[in-house]
C-alpha positions as a Markdown table, in Angstrom:
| # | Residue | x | y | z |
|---|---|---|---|---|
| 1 | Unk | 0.0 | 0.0 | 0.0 |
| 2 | Unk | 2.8 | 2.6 | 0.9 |
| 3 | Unk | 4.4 | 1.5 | -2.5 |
| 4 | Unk | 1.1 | 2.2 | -4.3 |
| 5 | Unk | 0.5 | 5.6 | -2.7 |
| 6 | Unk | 4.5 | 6.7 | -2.8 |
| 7 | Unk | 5.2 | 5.3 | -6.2 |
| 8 | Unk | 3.0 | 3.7 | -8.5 |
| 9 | Unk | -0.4 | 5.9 | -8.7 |
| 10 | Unk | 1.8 | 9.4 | -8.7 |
| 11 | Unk | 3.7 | 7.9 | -12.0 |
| 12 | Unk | 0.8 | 5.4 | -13.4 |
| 13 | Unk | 1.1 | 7.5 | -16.7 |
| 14 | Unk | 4.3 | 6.4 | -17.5 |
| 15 | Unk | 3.9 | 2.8 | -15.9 |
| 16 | Unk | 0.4 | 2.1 | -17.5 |
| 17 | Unk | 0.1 | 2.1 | -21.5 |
| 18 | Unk | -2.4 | 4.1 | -22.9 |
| 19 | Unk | -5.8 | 3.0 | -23.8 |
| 20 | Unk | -5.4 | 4.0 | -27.3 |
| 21 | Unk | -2.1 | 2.0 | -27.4 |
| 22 | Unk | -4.1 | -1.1 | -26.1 |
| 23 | Unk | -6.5 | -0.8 | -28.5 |
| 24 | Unk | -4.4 | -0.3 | -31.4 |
| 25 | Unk | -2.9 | -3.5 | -30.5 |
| 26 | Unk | -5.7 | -5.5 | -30.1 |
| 27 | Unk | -7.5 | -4.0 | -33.2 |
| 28 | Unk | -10.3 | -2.3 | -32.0 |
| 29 | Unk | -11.9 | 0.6 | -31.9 |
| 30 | Unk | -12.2 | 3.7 | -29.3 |
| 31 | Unk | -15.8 | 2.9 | -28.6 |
| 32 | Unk | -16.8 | -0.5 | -29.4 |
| 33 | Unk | -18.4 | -2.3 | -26.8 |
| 34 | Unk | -17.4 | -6.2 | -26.1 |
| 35 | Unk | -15.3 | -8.3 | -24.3 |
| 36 | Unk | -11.9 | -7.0 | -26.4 |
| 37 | Unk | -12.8 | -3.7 | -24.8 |
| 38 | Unk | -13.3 | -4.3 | -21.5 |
| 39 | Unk | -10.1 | -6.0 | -21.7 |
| 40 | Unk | -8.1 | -2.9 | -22.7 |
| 41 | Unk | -9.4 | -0.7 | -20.0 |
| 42 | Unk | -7.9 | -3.5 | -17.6 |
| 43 | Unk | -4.5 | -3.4 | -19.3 |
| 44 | Unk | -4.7 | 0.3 | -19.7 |
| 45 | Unk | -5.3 | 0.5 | -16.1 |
| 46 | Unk | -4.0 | -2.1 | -14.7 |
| 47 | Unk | -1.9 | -0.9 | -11.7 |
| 48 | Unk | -5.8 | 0.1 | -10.1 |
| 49 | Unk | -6.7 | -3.7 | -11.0 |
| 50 | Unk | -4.2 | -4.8 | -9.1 |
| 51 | Unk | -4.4 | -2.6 | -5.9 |
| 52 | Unk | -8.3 | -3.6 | -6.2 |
| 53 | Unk | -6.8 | -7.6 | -6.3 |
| 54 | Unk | -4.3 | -6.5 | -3.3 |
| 55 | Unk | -6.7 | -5.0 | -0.9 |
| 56 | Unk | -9.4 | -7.6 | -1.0 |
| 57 | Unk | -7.1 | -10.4 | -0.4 |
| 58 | Unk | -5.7 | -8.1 | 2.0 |
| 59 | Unk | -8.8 | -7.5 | 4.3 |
| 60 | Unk | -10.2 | -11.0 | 3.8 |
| 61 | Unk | -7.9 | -13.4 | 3.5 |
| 62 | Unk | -4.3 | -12.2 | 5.0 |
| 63 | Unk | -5.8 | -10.0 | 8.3 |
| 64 | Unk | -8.7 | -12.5 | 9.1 |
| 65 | Unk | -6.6 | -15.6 | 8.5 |
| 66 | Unk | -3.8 | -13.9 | 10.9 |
| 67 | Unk | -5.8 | -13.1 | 13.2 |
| 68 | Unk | -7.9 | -16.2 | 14.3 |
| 69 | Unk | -5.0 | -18.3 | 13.9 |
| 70 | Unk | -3.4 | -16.1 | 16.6 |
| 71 | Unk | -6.7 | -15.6 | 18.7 |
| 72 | Unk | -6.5 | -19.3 | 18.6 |
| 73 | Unk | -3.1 | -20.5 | 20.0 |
| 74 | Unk | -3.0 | -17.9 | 22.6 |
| 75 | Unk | -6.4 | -18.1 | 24.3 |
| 76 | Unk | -7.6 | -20.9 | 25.7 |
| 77 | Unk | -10.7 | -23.1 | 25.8 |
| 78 | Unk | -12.3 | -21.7 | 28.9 |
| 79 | Unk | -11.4 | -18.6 | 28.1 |
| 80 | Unk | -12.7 | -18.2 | 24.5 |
| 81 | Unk | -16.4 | -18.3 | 26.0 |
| 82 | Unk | -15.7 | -15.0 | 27.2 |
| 83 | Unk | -13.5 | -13.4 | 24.6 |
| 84 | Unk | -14.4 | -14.7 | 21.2 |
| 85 | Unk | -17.9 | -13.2 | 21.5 |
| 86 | Unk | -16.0 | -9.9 | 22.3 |
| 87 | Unk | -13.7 | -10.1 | 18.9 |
| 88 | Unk | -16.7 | -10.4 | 17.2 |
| 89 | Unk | -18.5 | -7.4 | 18.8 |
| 90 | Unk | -15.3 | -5.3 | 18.2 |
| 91 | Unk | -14.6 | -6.5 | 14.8 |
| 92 | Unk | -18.2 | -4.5 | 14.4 |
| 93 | Unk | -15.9 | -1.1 | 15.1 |
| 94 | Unk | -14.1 | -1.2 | 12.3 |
| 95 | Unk | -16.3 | -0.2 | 9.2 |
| 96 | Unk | -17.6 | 2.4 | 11.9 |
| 97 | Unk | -14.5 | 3.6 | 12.0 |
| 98 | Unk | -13.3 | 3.5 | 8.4 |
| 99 | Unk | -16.2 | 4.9 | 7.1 |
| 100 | Unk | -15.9 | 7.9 | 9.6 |
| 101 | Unk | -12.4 | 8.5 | 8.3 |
| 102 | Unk | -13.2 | 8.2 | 5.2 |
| 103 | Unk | -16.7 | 11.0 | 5.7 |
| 104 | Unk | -15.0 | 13.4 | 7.5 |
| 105 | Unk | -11.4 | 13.3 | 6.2 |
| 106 | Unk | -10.5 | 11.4 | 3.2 |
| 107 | Unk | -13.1 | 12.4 | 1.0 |
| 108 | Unk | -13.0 | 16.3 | 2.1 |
| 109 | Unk | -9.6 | 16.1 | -0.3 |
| 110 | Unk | -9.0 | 18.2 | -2.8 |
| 111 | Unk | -9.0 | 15.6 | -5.5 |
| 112 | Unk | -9.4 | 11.6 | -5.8 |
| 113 | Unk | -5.3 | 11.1 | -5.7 |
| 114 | Unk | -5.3 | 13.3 | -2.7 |
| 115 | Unk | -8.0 | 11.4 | -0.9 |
| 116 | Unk | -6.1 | 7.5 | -1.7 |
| 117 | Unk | -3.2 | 9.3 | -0.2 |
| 118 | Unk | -4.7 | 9.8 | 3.2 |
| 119 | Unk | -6.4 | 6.4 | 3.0 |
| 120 | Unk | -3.1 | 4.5 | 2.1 |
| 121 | Unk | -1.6 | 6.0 | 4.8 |
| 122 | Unk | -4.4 | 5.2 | 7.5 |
| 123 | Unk | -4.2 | 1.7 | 6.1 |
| 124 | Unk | 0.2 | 1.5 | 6.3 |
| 125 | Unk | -0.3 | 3.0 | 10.0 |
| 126 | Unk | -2.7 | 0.0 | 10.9 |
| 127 | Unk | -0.7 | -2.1 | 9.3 |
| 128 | Unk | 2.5 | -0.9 | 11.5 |
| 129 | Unk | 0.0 | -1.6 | 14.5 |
| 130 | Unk | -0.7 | -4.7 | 13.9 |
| 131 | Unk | 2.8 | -5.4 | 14.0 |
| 132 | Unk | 3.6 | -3.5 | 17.1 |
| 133 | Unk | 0.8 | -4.7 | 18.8 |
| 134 | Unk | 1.4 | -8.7 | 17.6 |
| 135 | Unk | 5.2 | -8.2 | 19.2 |
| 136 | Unk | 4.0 | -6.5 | 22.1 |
| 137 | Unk | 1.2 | -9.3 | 23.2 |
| 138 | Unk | 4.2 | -12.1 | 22.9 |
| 139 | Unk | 6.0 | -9.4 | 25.5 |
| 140 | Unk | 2.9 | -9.7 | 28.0 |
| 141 | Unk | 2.2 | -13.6 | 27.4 |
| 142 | Unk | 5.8 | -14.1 | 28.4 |
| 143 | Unk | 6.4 | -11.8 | 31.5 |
| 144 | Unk | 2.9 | -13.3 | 33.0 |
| 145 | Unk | 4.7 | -17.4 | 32.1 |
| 146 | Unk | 8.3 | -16.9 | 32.1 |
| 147 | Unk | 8.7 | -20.7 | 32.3 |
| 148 | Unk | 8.8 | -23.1 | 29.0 |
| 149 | Unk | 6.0 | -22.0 | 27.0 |
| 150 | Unk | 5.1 | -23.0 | 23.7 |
| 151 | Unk | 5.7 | -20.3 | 20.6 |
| 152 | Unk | 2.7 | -19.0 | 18.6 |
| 153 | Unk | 4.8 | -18.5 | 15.4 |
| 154 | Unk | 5.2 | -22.1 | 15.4 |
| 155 | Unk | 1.8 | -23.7 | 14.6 |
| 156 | Unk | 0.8 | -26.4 | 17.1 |
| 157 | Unk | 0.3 | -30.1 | 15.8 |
| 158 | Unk | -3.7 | -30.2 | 14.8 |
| 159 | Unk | -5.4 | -32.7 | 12.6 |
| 160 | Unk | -4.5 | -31.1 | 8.5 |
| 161 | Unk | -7.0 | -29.9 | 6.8 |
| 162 | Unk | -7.3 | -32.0 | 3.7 |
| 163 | Unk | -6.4 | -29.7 | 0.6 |
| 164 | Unk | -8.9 | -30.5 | -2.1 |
| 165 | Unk | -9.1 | -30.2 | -6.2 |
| 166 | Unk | -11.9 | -28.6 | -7.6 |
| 167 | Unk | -12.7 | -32.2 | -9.2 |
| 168 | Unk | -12.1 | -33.9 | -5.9 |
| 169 | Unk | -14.2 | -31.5 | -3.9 |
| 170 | Unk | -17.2 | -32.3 | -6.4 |
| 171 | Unk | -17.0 | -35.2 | -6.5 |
| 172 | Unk | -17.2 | -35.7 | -2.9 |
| 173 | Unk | -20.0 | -33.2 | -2.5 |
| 174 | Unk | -21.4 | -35.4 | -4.6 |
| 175 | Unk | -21.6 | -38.3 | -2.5 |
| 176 | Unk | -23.6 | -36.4 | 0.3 |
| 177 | Unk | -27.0 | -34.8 | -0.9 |
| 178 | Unk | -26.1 | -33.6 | 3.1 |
| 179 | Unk | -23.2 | -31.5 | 1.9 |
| 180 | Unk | -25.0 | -30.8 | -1.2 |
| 181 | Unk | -27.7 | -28.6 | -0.1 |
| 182 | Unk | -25.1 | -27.0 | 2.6 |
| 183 | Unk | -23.0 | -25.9 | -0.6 |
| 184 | Unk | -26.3 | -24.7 | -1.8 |
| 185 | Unk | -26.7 | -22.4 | 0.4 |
| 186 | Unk | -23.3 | -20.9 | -0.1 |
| 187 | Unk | -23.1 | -20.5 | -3.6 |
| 188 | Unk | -26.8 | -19.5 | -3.7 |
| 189 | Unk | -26.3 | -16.4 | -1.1 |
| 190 | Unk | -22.8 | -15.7 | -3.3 |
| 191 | Unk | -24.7 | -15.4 | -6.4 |
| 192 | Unk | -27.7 | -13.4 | -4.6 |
| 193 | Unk | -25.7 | -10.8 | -3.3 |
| 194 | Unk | -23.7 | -10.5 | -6.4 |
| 195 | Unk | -26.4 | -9.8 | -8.4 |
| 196 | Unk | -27.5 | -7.0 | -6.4 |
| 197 | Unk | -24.4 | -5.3 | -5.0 |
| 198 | Unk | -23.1 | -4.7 | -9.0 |
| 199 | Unk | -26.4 | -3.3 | -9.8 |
| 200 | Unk | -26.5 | -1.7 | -7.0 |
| 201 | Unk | -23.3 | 0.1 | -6.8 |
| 202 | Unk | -23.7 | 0.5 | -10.3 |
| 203 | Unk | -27.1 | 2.9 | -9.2 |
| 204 | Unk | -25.0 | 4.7 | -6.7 |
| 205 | Unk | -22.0 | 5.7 | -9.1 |
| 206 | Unk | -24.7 | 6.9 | -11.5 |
| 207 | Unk | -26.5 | 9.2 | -8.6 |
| 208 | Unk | -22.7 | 10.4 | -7.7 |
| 209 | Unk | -20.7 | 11.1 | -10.5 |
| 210 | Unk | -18.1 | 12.6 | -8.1 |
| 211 | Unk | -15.5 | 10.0 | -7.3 |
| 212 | Unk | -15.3 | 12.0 | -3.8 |
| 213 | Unk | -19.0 | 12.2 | -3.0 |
| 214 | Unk | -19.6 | 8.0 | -4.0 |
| 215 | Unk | -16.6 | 7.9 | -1.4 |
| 216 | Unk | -18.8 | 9.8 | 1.1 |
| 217 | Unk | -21.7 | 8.2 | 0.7 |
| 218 | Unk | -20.1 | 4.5 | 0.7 |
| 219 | Unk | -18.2 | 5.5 | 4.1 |
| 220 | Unk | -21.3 | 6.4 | 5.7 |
| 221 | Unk | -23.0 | 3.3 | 4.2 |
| 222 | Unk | -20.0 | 1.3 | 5.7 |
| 223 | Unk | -20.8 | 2.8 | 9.0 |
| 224 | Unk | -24.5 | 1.5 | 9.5 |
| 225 | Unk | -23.2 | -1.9 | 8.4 |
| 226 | Unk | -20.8 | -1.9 | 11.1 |
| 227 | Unk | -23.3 | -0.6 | 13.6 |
| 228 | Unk | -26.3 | -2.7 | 12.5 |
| 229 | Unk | -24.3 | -5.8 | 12.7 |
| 230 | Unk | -23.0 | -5.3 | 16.1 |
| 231 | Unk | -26.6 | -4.7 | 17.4 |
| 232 | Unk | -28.1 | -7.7 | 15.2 |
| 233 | Unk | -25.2 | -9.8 | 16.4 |
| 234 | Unk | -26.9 | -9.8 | 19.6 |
| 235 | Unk | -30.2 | -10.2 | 19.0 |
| 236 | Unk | -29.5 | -12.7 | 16.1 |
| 237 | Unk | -28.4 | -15.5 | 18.9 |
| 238 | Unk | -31.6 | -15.0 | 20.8 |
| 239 | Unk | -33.5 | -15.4 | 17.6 |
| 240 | Unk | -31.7 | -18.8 | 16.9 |
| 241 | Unk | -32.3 | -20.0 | 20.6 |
| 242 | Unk | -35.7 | -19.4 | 20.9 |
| 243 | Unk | -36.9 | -19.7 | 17.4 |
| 244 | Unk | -34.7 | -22.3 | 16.5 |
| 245 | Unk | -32.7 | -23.2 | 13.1 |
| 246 | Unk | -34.7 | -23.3 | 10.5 |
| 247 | Unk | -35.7 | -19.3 | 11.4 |
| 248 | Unk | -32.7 | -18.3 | 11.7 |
| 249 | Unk | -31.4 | -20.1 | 8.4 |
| 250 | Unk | -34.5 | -18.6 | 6.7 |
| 251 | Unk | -34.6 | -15.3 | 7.5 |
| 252 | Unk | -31.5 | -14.1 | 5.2 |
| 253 | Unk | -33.0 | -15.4 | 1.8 |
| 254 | Unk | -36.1 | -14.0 | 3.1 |
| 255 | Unk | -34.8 | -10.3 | 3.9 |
| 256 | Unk | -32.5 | -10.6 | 0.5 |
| 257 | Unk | -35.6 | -11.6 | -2.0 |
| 258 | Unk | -38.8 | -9.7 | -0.1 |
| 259 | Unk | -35.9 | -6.0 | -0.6 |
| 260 | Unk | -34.6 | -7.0 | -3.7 |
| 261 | Unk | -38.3 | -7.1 | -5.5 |
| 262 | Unk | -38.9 | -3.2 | -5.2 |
| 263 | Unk | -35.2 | -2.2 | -5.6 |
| 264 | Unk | -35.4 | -4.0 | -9.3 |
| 265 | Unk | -38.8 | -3.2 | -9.9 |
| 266 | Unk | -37.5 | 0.7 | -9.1 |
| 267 | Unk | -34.9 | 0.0 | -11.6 |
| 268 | Unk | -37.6 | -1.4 | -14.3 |
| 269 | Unk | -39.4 | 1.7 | -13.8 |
| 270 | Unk | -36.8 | 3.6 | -15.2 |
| 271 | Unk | -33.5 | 5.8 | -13.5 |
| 272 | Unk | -33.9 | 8.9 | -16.1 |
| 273 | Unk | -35.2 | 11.3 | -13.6 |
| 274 | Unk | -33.6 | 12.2 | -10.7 |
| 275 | Unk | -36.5 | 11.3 | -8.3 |
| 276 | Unk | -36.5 | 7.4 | -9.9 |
| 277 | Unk | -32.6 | 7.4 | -9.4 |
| 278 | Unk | -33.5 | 8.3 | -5.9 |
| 279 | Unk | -35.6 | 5.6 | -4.9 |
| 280 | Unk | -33.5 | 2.9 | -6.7 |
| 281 | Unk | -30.3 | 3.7 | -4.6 |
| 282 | Unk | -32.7 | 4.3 | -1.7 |
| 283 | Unk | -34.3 | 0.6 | -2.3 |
| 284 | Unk | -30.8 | -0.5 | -3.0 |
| 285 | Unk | -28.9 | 0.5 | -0.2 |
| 286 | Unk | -31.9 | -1.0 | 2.5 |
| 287 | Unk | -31.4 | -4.2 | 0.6 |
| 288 | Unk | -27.6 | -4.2 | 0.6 |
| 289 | Unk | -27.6 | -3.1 | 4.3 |
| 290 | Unk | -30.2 | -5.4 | 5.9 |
| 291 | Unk | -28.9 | -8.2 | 3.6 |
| 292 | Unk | -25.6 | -8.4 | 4.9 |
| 293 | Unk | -26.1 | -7.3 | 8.4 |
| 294 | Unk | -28.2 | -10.4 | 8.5 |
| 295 | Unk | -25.6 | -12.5 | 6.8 |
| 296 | Unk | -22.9 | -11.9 | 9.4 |
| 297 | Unk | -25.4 | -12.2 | 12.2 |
| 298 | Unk | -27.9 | -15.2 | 10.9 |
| 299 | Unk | -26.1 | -16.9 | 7.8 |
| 300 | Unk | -23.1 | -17.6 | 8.9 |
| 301 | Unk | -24.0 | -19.2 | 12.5 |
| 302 | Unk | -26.8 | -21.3 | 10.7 |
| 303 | Unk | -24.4 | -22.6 | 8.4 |
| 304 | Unk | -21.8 | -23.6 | 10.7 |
| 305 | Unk | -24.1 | -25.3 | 13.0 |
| 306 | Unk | -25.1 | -27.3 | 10.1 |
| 307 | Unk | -21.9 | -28.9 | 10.3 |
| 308 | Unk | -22.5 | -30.4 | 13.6 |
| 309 | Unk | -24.6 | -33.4 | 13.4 |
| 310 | Unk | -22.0 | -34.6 | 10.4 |
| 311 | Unk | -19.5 | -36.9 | 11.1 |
| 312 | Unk | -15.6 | -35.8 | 11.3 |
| 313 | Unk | -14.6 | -37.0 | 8.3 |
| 314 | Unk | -17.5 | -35.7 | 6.6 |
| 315 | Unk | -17.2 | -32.4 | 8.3 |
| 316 | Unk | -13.6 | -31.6 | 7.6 |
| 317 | Unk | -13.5 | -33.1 | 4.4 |
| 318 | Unk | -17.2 | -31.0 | 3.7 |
| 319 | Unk | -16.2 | -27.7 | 5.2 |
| 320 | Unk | -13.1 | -27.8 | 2.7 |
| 321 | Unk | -14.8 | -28.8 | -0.4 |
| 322 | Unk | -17.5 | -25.8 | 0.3 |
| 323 | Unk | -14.5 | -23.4 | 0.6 |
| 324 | Unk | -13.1 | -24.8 | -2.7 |
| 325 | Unk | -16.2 | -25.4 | -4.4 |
| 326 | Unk | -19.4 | -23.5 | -3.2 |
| 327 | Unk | -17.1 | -20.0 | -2.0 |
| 328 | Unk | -15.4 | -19.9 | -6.0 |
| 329 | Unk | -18.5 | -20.6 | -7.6 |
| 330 | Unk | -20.4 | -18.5 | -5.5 |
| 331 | Unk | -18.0 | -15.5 | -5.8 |
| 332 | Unk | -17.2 | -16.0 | -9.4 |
| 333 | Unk | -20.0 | -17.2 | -10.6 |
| 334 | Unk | -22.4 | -13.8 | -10.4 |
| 335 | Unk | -19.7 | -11.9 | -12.0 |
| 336 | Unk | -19.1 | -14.2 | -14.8 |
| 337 | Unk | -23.0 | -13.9 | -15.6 |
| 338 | Unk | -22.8 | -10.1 | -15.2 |
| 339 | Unk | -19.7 | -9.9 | -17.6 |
| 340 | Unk | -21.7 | -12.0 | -20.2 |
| 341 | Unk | -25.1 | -9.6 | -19.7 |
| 342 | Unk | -23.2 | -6.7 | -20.0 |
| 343 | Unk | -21.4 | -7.8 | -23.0 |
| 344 | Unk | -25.0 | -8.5 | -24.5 |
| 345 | Unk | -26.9 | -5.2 | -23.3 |
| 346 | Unk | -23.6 | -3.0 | -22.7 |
| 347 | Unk | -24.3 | -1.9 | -19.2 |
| 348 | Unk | -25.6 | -3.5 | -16.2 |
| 349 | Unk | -28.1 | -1.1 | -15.8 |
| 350 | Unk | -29.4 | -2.2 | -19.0 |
């Protein structure tokens, strides 16, 4: 990120070629639409592609990953009752916070490079935290058990998670119609919320033109996710306990499909006026909001629990063939049918 903000975007005209360069190479014209096209504005701008790549892997996979991995060989059984709740509440802080930075600082910039320069630096600080912080907590853990203890940088011996093909992983979802309707449910919510956070965004971009004021508005829309999740975290367990499973595995698709029908139907109608546009993103952004507040809080415990009454085998062996399996195709696939729509109709709004 520092490398990005210090070096690359201030000198992307002479890294990047130019987008008529790319398309004189590839033969095509300045404004035809298709799949050559959209392929040229990647290449042309491919430094952005890759910082995009960078900071989702980043967020999801390297700093979650970390973390729990951590959390896990330095708290102990009795004790992660009482603090794993806890990360999850506080985890709830963090688009609260980002967002705020983002509202009141990083998009008051004078201009879009100005504004990734503050948040590349917020994001290199946290970074250096992490670090501090990490090296500090190993201080602590050994002052309070001076004697032999074991280290957390070396992974302690657990059972390997089985490391699956993408043809092994169908083929053994498979042989469960068990597993089969599990992965169901996570390709079926990854294709769900794909379709609707492109369009979406897509209605958002088009209502704010500005790159600064879509940055303003997505901070404060990352703000009520954080703080609707940390209030239906709590009420989503209470739900579960007393109206059981199938209510709480029920009430995401319901939430997602009961919003999604007027924010479509808004975009039916038509987004030429200003008022329509309006109530599209309006629809929109309840849909996005309440849909993933009550993934975190309802779809993901329900899923997990529908691990337990599995055997091990089946449950390691499942869990990892979903990841491989249901998570790609679920991620993937919504995009893959968006790039094929919008190479038909030339915009997803069409």
């Amino acid at each position: 990120f520092f490398l990005f903000d210090a070096f690359i975007y201030p000198n992307r005209a002479s890294i990047q070629p130019s987008i008529e360069s790319v398309q004189s190479l590839l033969g095509i014209d300045g404004g035809a639409p298709g799949l050559l096209s959209i392929f040229a504005n990647l290449v042309a701008n491919w430094t952005s592609a890759v910082f995009y790549i960078v900071a989702e892997v980043y967020s999801s996979a390297s700093i979650g990953i970390l973390f729990w991995t951590y959390a896990n060989d330095v708290v102990s059984v009795p004790q992660a009752e009482r603090f794993y709740p806890l990360f999850s509440q506080m985890s709830g802080l963090a688009p609260i916070v980002a967002g705020q930075f983002v509202v009141h600082y990083a998009s008051r910039a004078k201009d879009f490079g100005e504004s990734l320069h503050r948040i590349t630096q917020l994001v290199t600080l946290s970074g250096g935290m992490i670090c501090f912080f990490y090296w500090r907590s190993n201080l602590y853990i050994e002052s309070i058990d001076p004697g032999p203890r074991e280290d957390v940088s070396v992974p302690r011996p657990k059972k390997s998670k089985p490391k699956l093909t993408m043809i092994e992983s169908a083929r053994f979802l498979a042989s469960s119609e068990y597993l089969r309707l599990i992965s169901c449910l996570v390709v079926g919510y990854g294709l769900s919320i794909n379709f609707t956070d492109i369009v979406w965004k897509s209605t958002v971009k088009k209502q704010y033109p500005d790159p600064l004021d879509y940055q303003r508005f997505m901070g404060n829309f990352s703000t009520a996710v954080g703080a609707s999740t940390m209030v239906v975290i709590v009420l989503g367990v209470h739900l579960i306990r007393i109206m059981g499973w199938r209510a709480g595995a029920l009430a995401t698709p319901i939430v997602m499909g009961v919003l999604a029908a007027p924010f479509f139907g808004s975009i039916l109608a038509g987004l030429d006026s200003p008022r329509t546009l309006k109530i599209a993103v309006t629809c929109g952004t309840i849909q996005t909001l309440l849909s993933r507040t009550a993934k975190y809080a309802l779809f993901d415990p329900t899923t997990q629990m529908a691990y337990i009454p599995l055997d091990e085998d089946s449950k390691v062996k499942g869990k990892a063939a979903i990841e491989v399996l249901g998570s790609r195709i679920g991620k993937s696939g919504g995009s893959f049918v968006q790039q094929g729509l919008v190479l038909l109709f030339g915009s997803i709004i069409n």
